[in-house]
N, C-alpha and C positions, 0 to 999 in steps of 0.2 A: 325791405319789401321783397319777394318771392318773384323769380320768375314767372313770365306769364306768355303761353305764347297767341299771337293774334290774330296771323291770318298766313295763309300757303297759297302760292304760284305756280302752275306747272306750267311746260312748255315740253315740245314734243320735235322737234329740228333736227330728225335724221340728218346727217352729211351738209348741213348748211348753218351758218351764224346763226345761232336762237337772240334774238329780242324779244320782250313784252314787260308791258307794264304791272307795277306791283307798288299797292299803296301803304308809304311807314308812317305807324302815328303814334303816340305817346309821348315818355323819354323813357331815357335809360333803353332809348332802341339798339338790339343786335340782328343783322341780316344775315344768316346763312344760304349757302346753295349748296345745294347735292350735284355734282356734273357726272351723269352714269356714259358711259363709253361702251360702244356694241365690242365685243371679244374683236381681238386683232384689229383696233383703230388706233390711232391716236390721241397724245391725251390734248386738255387747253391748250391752243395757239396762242399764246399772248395770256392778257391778263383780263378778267369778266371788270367789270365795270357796274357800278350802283349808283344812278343819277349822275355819272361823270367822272365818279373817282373809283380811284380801281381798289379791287378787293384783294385781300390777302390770304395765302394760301394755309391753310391750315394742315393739311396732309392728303393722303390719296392712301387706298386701299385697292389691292390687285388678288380679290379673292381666289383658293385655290383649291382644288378637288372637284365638287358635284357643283358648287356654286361657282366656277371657272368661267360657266358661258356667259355671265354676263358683264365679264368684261371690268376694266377700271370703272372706279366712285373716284371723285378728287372732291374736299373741299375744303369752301372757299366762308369766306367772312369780310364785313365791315364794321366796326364800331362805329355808333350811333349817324346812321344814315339819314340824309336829310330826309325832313317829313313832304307828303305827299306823294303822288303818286311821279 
């Protein structure tokens, strides 16, 4: 069966903890996140979390030249995250 994907979450937490809910349903579910960093922050403090259980880091990207200002991407992933929201 082919990848499919099903629904996107944004969240917007300049300088503070981002939370919000985001609903998984199928199987064979994967949850990714994108975590964008404003130029000269820091990156994840700790480890993000999906319904409990913490996600795992996949990599991080620290673009450089014209696309510099926007700073670190890090991401993250869980394999098959519980369903619902």
């Amino acid at each position: 069966m082919a990848a499919a994907f099903d629904a996107v979450t944004t969240s917007d937490n300049a300088g503070s903890l981002a939370s919000f809910s985001h609903t998984a349903s199928g199987s064979n579910r994967l949850a990714v996140a994108l975590i964008k960093f404003e130029k000269d922050t820091d990156a994840v403090n700790g480890t993000p979390t999906y319904g409990g259980s913490n996600m795992t880091k996949l990599g991080e990207f620290d673009p450089v030249g014209a696309a510099a200002d926007i700073g670190k991407i890090e991401v993250w992933y869980i394999i098959a995250p519980a369903t619902g929201a």
